[in-house]
C-alpha positions in Angstrom: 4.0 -52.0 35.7 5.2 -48.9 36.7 7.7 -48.1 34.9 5.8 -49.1 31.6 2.9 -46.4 32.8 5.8 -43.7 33.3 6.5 -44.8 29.9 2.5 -44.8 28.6 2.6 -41.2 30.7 5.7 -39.3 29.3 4.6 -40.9 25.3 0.9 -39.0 26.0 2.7 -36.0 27.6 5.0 -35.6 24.5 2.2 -36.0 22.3 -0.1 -33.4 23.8 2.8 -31.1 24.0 3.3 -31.4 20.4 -0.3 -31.1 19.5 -0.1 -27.7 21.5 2.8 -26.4 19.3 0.8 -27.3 16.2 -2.1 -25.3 17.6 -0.1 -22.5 17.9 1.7 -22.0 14.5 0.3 -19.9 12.4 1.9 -20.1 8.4 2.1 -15.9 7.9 2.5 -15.7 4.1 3.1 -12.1 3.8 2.2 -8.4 5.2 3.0 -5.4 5.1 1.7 -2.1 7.9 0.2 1.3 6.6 -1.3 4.0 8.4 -3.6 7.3 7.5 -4.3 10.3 9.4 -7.4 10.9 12.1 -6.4 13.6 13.9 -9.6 15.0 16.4 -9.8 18.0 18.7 -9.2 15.8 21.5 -6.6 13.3 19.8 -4.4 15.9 17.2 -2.1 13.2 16.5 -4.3 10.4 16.0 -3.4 7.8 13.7 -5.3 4.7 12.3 -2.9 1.5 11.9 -3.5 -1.3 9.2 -1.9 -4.7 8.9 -2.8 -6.6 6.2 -1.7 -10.0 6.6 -2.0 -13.6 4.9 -2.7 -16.2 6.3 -2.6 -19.6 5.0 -6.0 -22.1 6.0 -4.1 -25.0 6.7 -3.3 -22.6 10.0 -5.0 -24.5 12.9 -5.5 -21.2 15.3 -5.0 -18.2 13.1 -3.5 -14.7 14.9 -6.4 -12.4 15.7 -4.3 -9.7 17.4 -0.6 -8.6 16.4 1.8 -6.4 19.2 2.2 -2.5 17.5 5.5 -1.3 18.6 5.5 2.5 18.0 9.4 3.2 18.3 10.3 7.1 18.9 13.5 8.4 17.0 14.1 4.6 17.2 13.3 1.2 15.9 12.1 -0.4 19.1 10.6 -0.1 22.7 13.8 1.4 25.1 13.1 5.0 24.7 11.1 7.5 26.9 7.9 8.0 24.3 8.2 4.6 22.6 5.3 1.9 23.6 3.8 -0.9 22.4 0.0 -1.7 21.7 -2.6 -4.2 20.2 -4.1 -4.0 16.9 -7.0 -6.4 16.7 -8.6 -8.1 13.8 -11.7 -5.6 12.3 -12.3 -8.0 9.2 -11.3 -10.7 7.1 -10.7 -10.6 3.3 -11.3 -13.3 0.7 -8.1 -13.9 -1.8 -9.1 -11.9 -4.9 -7.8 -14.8 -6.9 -9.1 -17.8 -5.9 -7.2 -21.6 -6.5 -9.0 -24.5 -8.3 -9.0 -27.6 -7.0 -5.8 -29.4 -7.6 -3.9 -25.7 -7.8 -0.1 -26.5 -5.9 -0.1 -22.9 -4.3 -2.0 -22.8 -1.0 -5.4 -21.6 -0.5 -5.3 -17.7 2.2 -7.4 -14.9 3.3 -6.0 -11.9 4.3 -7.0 -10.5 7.7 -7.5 -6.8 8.8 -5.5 -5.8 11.9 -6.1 -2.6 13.0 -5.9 -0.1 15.6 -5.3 3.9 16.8 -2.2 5.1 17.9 -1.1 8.6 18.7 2.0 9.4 16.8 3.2 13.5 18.1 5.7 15.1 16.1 8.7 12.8 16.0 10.9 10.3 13.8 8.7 6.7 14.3 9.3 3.3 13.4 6.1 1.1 13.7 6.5 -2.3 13.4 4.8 -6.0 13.5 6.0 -9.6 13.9 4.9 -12.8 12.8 5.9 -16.0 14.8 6.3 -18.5 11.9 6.6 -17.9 8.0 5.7 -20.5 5.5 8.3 -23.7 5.8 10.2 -24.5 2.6 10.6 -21.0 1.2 13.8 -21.4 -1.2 15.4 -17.9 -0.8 15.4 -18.1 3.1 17.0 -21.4 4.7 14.6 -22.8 7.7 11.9 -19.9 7.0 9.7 -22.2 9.4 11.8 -20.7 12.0 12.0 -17.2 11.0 9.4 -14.5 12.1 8.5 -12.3 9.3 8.9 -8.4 10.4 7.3 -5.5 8.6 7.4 -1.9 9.3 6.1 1.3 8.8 8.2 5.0 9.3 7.0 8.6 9.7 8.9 11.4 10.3 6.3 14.1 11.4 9.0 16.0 12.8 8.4 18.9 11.4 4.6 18.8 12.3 3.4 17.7 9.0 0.6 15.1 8.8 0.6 12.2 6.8 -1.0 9.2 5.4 0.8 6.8 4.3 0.7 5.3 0.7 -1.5 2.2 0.0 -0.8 -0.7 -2.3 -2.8 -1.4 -5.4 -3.1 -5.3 -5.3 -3.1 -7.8 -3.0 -2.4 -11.3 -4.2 -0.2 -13.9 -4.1 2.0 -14.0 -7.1 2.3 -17.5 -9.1 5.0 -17.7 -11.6 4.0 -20.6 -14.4 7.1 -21.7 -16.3 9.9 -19.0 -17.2 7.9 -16.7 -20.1 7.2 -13.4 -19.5 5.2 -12.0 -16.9 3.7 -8.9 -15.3 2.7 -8.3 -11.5 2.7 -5.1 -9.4 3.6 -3.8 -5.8 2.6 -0.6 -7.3 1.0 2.0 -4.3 -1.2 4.7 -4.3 -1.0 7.9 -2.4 -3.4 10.6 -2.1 -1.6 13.3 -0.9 0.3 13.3 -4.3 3.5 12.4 -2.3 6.5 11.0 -4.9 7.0 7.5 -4.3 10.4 4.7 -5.1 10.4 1.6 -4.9 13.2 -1.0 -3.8 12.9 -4.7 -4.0 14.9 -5.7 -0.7 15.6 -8.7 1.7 13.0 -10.2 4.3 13.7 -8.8 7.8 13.2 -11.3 10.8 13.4 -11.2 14.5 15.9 -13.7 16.2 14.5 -13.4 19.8 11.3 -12.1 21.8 14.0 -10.1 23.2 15.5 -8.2 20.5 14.6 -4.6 19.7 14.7 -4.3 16.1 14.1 -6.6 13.4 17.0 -7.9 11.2 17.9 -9.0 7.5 16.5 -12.5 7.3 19.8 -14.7 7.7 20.9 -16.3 4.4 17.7 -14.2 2.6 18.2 -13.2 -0.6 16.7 -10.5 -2.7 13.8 -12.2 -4.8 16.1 -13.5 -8.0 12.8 -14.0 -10.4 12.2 -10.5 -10.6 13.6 -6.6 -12.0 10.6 -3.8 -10.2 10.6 0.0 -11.7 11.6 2.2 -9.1 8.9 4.6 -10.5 5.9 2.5 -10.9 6.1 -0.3 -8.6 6.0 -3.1 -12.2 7.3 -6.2 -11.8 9.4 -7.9 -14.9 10.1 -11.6 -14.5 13.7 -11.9 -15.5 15.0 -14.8 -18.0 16.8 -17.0 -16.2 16.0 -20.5 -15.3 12.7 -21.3 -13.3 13.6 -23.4 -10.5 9.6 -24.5 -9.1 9.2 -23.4 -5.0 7.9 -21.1 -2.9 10.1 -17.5 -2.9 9.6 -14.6 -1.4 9.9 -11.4 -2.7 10.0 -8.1 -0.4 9.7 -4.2 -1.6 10.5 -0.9 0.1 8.1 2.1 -0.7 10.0 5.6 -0.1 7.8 7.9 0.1 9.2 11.7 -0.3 7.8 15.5 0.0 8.9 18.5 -0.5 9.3 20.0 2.6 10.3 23.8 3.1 11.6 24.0 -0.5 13.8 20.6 -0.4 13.1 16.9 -0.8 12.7 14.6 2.2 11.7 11.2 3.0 8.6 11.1 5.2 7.7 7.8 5.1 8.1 4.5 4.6 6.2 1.2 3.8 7.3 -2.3 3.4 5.6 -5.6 2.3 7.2 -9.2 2.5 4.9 -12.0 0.6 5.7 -15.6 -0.7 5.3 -16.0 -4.6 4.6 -19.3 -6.1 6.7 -20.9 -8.9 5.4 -24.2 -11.1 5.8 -25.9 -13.9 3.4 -26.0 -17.4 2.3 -25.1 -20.9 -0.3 -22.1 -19.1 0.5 -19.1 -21.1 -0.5 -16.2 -19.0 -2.9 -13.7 -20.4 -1.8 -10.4 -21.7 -2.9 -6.4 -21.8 -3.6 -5.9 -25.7 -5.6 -2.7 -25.4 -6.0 0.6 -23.3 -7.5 3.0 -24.9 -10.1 6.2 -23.8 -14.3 4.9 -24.1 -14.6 8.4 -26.4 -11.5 6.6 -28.3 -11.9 3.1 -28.5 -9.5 2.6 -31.3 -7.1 4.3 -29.6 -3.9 2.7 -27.8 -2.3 4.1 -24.4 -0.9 0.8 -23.5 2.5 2.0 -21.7 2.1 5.3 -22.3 1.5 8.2 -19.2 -2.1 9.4 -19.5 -2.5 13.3 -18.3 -5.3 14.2 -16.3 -6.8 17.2 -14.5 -8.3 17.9 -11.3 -12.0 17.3 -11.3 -12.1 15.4 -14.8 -13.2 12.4 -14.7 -11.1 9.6 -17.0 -12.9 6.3 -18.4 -10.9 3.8 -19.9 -11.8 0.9 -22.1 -9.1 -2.1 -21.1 -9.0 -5.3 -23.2 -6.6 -8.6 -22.4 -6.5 -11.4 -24.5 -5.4 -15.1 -23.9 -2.8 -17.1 -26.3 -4.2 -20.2 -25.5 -7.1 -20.7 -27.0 -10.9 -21.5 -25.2 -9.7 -20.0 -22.2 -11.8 -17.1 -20.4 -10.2 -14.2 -18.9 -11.6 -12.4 -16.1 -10.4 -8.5 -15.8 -10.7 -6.0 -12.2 -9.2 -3.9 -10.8 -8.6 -3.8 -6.6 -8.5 0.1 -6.7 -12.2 0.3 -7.4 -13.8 1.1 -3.9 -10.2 1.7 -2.0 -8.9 4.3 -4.4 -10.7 7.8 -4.0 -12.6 8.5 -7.1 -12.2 4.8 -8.9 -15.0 3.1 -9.9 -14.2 -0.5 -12.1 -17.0 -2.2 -14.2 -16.1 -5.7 -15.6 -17.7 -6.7 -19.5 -16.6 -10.3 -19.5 -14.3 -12.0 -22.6 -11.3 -10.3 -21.5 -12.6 -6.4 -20.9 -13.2 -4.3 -18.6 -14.1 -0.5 -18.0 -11.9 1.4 -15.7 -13.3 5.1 -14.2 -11.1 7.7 -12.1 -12.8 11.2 -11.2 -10.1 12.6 -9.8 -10.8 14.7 -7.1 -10.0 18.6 -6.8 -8.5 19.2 -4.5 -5.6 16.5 -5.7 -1.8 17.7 -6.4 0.3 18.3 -9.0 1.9 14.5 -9.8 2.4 11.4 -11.0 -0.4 8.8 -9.4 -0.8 4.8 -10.5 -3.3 2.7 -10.7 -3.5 -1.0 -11.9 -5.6 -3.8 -13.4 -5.9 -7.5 -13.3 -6.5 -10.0 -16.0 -7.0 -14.1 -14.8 -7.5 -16.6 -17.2 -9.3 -20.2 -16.0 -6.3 -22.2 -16.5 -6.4 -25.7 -13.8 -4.1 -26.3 -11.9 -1.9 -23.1 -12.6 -3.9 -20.1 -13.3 -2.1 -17.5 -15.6 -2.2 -13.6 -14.1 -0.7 -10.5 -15.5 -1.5 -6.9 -13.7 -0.8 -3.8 -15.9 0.5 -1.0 -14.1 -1.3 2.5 -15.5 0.4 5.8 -15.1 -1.7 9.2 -14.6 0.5 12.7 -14.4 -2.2 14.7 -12.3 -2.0 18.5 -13.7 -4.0 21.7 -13.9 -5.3 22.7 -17.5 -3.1 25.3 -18.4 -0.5 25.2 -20.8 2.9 23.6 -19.0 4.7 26.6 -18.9 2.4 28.5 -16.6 2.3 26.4 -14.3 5.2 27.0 -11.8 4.9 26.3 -8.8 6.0 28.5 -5.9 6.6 27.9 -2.4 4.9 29.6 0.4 5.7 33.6 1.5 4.5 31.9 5.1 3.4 28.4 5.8 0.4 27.5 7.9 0.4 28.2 11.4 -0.5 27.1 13.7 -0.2 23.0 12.7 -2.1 21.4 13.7 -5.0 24.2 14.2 -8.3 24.1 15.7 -10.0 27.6 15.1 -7.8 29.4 12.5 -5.1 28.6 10.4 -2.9 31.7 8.7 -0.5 31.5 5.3 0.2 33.8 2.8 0.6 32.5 -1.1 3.5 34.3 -2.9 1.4 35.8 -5.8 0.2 39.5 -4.8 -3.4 40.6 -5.2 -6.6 39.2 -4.3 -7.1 35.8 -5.6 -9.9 33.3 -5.3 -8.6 30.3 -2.9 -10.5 26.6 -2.8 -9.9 24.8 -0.2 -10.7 20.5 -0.6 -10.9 17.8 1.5 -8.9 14.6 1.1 -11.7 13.3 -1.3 -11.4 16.2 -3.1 -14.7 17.9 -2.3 -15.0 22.0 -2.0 -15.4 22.6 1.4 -14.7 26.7 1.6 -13.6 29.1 -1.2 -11.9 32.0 0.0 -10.1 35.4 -1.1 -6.6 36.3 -0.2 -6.0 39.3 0.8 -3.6 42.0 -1.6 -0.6 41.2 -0.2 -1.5 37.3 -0.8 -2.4 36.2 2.9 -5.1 34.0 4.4 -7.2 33.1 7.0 -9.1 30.2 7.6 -11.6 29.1 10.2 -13.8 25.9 9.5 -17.5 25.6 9.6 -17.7 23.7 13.3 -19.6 20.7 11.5 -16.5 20.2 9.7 -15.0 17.2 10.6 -10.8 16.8 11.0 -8.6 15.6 8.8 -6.4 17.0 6.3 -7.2 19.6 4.1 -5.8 21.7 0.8 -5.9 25.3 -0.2 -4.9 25.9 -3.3 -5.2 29.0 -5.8 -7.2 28.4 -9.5 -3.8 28.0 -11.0 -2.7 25.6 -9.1 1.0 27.0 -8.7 0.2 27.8 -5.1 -1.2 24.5 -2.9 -1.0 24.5 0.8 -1.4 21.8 3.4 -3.8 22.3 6.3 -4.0 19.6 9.2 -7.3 20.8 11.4 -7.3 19.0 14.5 -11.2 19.7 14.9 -12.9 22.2 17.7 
């Protein structure tokens, strides 16, 4: 009998064992890491972190807490100033495409992982890892057991302050068939910062151990798809549909112009699956943009110019090919983008609003909309990407813009900040918050300097002085009082 209840014993053992492993996975679909700017009195360099990560239901336990590792002129932990903290889940997000029943792509939520770091002036790599991807995933052999690895750079080592860019949309791509279709990893920043986009190869992590997250072994670049490095678009590409689960994987650079010459400050990253099936869906399509004053009008594809302070309503219209379907049209930058406001019309249309603030730079800025149809199992979805070129009102050629006699000092400041524009004279000088609200107006003195000392209710945060023009823009990071 013994040996047959050592049998009975070691069969239970294995099976509670395995139970416990299943408990533990957690299916990460995708995320990706950003970060913006909160810099108090006490804190200067403080720094909100946000992961945004999906997270399939079928999960048993799902992650409520992911390890930060905030890597000082490096990628990992070893170095004197590097460290490592907890961001903690804040709130969880309902897909904003929802599956019908029968639909083969799996049903998610995205979680909110977040937390407050200090970040002084240095080169940093943050960074997050995921235990267990998705199984099955066609462009990365045994993705079961490969961690997925996003990160996040700054280099504030010049003392600027930063926030990083955000993206636009966040769903879970589904490819129906091979016809031709439109999606977006498009990002938005509000500093005006110039942005590129990359589409790369999933990174991993091999070992608990290792310091820095790797190229995914046997990854590939997502094969389905062409992105513009401007815009953040994606083009399916025509080549032969093979059904599965991918993943696709972009890069956002993120560049400024720092003492009169271009450098990368930043860096975001997202790594996401994308769903591929078969059928006769055809996906809906953008037919109009045009301006509510102008409804005739078309702007489809084209760059739309704006000012500071103006406020922009469009009219957007998609249509379905296949007919008695309904099409429902939003847009994810209402209530996350400043200034954007999105009101839906049902049968396809849609009313999209941007006041764009004033105190916002010179630049090219992107926003995007979503049209779904009602299609079971395999929805149809197209996002048009829509292009804004940010400019003052004046006629192109006077508005050149110059650099700095003196930049701000100190940075961050806490009482007063001093610069000096190069245009002689005494000039009027508005100064705006990151929403684009006045908060001070100011005059330079003759030989174009200026002082600055905030009202002590004001809180801190990043701030921009700018002349009427607009050819002379400076960047103010007040650290509070």
């Amino acid at each position: 009998m013994r040996p047959i209840l050592l049998i009975r014993s070691l069969v239970i053992l294995f099976a509670w064992l395995g139970s416990i492993s299943v408990v533990k996975a957690s299916h990460t679909l995708g995320a990706e890491l950003v970060y913006e700017y909160i810099g108090t009195t006490a804190s200067p360099n403080r720094y909100r972190v946000s992961a945004w990560v999906f997270n399939d239901f079928t999960s048993v336990v799902r992650s409520t807490s992911f390890t930060l590792t905030c890597g000082k002129n490096e990628c990992g932990n070893t170095q004197s100033g590097s460290f490592t903290t907890e961001l903690m889940l804040t709130r969880t997000l309902p897909a904003p495409i929802t599956s019908c029943v029968g639909a083969p792509s799996v049903s998610y939520q995205i979680m909110m992982i977040e937390g407050e770091v200090d970040l002084p002036p240095a080169q940093w790599t943050l960074s997050i890892n995921g235990e267990n991807r998705h199984s099955g995933i066609s462009n990365l052999p045994q993705s079961f057991n490969q961690s997925i690895h996003v990160t996040a750079t700054l280099d504030n080592s010049t003392g600027l302050v930063n926030s990083s860019p955000k993206f636009t949309s966040h769903y879970l791509i589904q490819l129906v068939g091979n016809q031709l279709q439109r999606h977006s990893l498009s990002a938005f920043d509000s500093e005006g910062d110039s942005l590129t986009y990359e589409l790369v190869r999933p990174v991993s992590k091999t070992s608990i151990t290792q310091a820095c997250g790797a190229l995914a072994a046997g990854s590939t670049v997502a094969p389905h798809f062409d992105i513009n490095a401007g815009t953040g678009e994606l083009l399916t590409r025509a080549i032969p549909v093979q059904q599965g689960i991918f993943i696709v994987a972009v890069a956002v650079n993120e560049y400024r112009r720092v003492n009169g010459t271009w450098q990368r400050i930043g860096q975001i990253n997202r790594d996401m699956i994308y769903y591929i099936t078969s059928g006769t869906n055809q996906v809906p399509v953008f037919s109009q943009v045009a301006f509510s004053n102008n409804p005739t009008g078309q702007l489809l594809g084209q760059t739309i110019r704006a000012s500071q302070g103006q406020t922009i309503v469009l009219n957007l219209t998609a249509t379905d090919p296949d007919a008695g379907q309904t099409v429902l049209v939003f847009s994810e930058a209402a209530g996350t983008t400043p200034g954007v406001t999105f009101q839906a019309q049902g049968n396809g249309q849609g009313q999209l609003s941007w006041q764009v603030p004033a105190g916002f730079l010179t630049g090219r800025y992107v926003l995007t909309a979503t049209a779904v149809d009602d299609a079971c199992p395999s929805k149809g979805v197209t996002t048009q990407v829509i292009s804004f070129l940010v400019a003052p009102q004046q006629p192109l050629a006077t508005r050149v813009r110059q650099s700095l006699v003196q930049a701000p000092h100190p940075m961050p400041f806490r009482e007063e900040v001093r610069f000096q524009f190069a245009e002689k004279g005494s000039q009027p000088v508005v100064i705006f918050d990151e929403l684009g609200r006045t908060v001070a107006q100011l005059l330079s003195a003759a030989d174009g300097s200026i002082s600055w000392r905030p009202a002590s209710t004001l809180p801190a945060g990043l701030y921009l002085a700018r002349n009427l023009g607009g050819t002379q823009v400076a960047r103010l990071a007040y650290a509070g009082q």
